[in-house]
C-alpha positions in Angstrom: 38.9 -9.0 -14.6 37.1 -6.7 -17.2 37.9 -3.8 -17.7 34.8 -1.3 -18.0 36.0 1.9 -17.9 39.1 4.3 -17.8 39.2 7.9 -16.6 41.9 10.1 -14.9 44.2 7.4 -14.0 41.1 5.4 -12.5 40.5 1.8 -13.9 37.0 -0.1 -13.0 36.9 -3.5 -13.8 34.1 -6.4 -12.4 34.6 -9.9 -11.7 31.9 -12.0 -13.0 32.1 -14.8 -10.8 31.9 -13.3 -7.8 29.0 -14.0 -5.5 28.7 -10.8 -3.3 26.7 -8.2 -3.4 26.6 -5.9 -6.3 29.9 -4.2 -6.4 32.6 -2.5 -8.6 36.7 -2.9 -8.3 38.8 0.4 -9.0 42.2 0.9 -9.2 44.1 4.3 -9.2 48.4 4.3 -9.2 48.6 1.7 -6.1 45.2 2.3 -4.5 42.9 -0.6 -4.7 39.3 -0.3 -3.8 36.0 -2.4 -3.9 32.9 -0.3 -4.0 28.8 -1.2 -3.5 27.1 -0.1 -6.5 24.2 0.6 -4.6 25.6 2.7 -2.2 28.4 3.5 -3.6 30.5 2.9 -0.1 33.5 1.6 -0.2 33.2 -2.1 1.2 37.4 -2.6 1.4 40.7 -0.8 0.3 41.1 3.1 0.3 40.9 5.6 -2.6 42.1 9.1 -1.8 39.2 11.4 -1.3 39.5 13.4 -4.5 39.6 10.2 -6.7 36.7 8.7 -4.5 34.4 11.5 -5.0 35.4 10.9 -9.3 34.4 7.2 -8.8 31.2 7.9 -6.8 30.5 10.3 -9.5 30.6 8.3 -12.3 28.9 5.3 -10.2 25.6 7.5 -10.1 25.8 8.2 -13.6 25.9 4.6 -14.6 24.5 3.0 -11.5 21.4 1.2 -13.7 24.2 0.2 -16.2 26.1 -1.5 -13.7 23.5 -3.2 -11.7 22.2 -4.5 -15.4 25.8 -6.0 -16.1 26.2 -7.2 -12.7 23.0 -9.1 -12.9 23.1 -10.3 -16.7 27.4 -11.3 -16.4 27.2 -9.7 -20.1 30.7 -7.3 -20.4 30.9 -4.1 -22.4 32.8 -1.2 -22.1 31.1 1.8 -20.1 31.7 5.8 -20.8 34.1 7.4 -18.9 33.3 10.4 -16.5 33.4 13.4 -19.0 
């Protein structure tokens, strides 16, 4: 699984050959979570709150990004939340 971007313990990688909808995985200590880039719900797992509202964050920042890379299967590494 890519990784596309690191911040504050937080990890977001995408799968490629997935066939859902649009969507992100995140990984913080042993939290896993899958998240809508659209929304920007959580669609399984569980974050805590304060790390969710990071990743929900940085998903509005770079939701065009990621819907581009979601739809083009093209990997590159993505700025972290600053």
């Amino acid at each position: 699984m890519p990784e596309i971007s690191r911040f504050l313990g937080v990890v977001i990688s995408m799968y490629f050959d997935e066939n859902n909808s649009p969507h992100f995985h995140v990984k913080y200590n042993e939290f896993r979570a899958v998240l809508s880039i659209r929304e920007c719900n959580v669609l399984e797992g569980v974050l805590p709150g304060r790390v969710r509202g990071f990743v929900a964050e940085w998903a509005e920042l770079h939701q065009a990004e990621l819907l581009s890379m979601w739809d083009s299967k093209v990997f590159h590494k993505m700025d972290p939340l600053v």
